[in-house]
C-alpha positions, -999 to 999 in steps of 0.1 A, spaced: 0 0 0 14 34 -9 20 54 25 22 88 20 33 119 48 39 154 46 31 174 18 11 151 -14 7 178 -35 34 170 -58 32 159 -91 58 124 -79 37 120 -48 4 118 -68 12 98 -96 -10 71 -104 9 53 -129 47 47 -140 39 74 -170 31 97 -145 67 100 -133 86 90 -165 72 124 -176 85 145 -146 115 131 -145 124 130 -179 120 170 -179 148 169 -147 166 147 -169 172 168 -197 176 196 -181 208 196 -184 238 172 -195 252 138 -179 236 133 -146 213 157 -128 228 173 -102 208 159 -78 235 161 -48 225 202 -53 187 200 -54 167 208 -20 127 204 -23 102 202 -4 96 159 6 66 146 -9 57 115 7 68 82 3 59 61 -31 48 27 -32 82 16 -54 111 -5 -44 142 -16 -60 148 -54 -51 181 -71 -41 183 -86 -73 180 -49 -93 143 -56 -103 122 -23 -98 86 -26 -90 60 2 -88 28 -6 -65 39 -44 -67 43 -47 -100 78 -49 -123 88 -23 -140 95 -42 -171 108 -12 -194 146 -9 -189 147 26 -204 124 37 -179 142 22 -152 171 35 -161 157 71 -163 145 65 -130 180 57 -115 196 89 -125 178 105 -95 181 86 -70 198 98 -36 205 85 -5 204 107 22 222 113 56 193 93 72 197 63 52 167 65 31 169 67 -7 144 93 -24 136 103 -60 149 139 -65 135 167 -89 144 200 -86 112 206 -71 101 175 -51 113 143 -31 100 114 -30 109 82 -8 107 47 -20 124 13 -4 159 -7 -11 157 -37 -4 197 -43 -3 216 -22 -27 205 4 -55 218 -11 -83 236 -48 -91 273 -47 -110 269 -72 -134 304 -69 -154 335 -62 -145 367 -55 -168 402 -60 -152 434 -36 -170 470 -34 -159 488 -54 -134 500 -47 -102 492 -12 -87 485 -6 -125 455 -28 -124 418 -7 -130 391 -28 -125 360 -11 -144 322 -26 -133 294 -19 -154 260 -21 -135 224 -35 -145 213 5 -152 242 11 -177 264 31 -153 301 25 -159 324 30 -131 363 23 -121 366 11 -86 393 33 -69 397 60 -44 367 77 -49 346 50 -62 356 21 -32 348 -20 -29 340 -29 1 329 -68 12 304 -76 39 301 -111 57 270 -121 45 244 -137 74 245 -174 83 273 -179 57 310 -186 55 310 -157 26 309 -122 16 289 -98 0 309 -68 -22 296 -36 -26 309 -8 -49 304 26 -43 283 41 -79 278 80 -71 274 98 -32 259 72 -9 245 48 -41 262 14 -40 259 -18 -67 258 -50 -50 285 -73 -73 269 -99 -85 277 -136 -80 295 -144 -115 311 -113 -111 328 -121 -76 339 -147 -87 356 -134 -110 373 -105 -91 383 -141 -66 405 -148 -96 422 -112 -93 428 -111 -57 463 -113 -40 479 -111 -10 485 -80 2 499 -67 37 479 -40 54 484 -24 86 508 -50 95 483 -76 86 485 -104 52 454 -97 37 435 -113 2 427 -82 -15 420 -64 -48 437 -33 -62 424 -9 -85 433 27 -97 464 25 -70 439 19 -39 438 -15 -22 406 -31 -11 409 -56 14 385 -88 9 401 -111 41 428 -120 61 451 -145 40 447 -166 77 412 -168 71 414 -175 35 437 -201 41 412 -221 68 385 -215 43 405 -230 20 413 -262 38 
């Protein structure tokens, strides 16, 4: 059920269908080039809108799929998380909030360049976003609940992380080495010159066993 607070007089908070908000944010879209600046924009919130994005990257809008992947796509290039941990749609005249269900988007592809300190790993996600893990864009891996493994995130844009898919771990398990960090052997990656530790090579090693 859609729950909505505050004020509902905004064209996002009132749509009825999907069209509803293609249109309005379409118009944010284009308003200028590359990605909105939506790190900038400050309206009013809106309410909350009965859309999630699922762990596995599918959006849905009042239960249902959003099966049109231009649409979804339009739809991710204003998202924001904020400093209180939800995730809103952003115009440059209203906010909306919706519901994450893990992460915003999925990486689904990953390219690895170089060797060494020279090696740039490059993700795409499941929105078309291409991004180099490095500094400013980080990897970070989480132990994932009643499991002996991890779950990597990469950092997209401001707070919006991918999840890395399955295949694609695996693949960056093929690219890790042992690295010594704070004193400590670690399994890591590297990319862009940064270091991203996955596991202590101890650990690795009894897992291994």
């Amino acid at each position: 059920m859609d729950e909505r607070t505050g004020n509902d007089k905004g064209a996002l908070a009132r749509a009825s269908d999907a069209g509803g908000l293609e249109a309005l944010i379409g118009r944010a879209a284009r308003a200028g080039k590359g990605l909105p600046p939506v790190e900038r924009w400050n309206p009013d919130f809106c309410g909350d809108l009965d859309m999630e994005i699922k762990a596995d990257g599918t959006w849905f809008y009042m239960c249902t799929p959003i099966g049109r992947m231009p649409l979804v796509q339009l739809f991710s290039t204003v998202l924001r998380k904020d400093g209180d941990g939800k995730t809103y749609l952003v115009t440059p005249v209203e906010k909306v909030g919706i519901r994450v269900e893990d992460a915003h988007f999925v990486a689904v592809e990953v390219d690895a360049r170089g060797e060494g300190e020279e090696r740039v790993l490059t993700f795409r996600t499941n929105v078309g976003d291409v991004v180099e893990a490095g500094p400013d864009n980080p990897l970070r891996f989480v132990d994932e609940d009643d499991t002996d493994g991890l779950k990597p995130y990469l950092l997209v844009r401001g707070r919006l992380e991918a999840l890395v898919s399955r295949a694609v771990m695996y693949e960056l398990a093929e690219l890790g080495e042992e690295i010594e960090l704070g004193g400590t052997p670690m399994f890591a990656l590297r990319s862009k010159g940064a270091a991203f530790p996955i596991m202590p090579m101890a650990e690795l090693e009894r897992l291994s066993r």
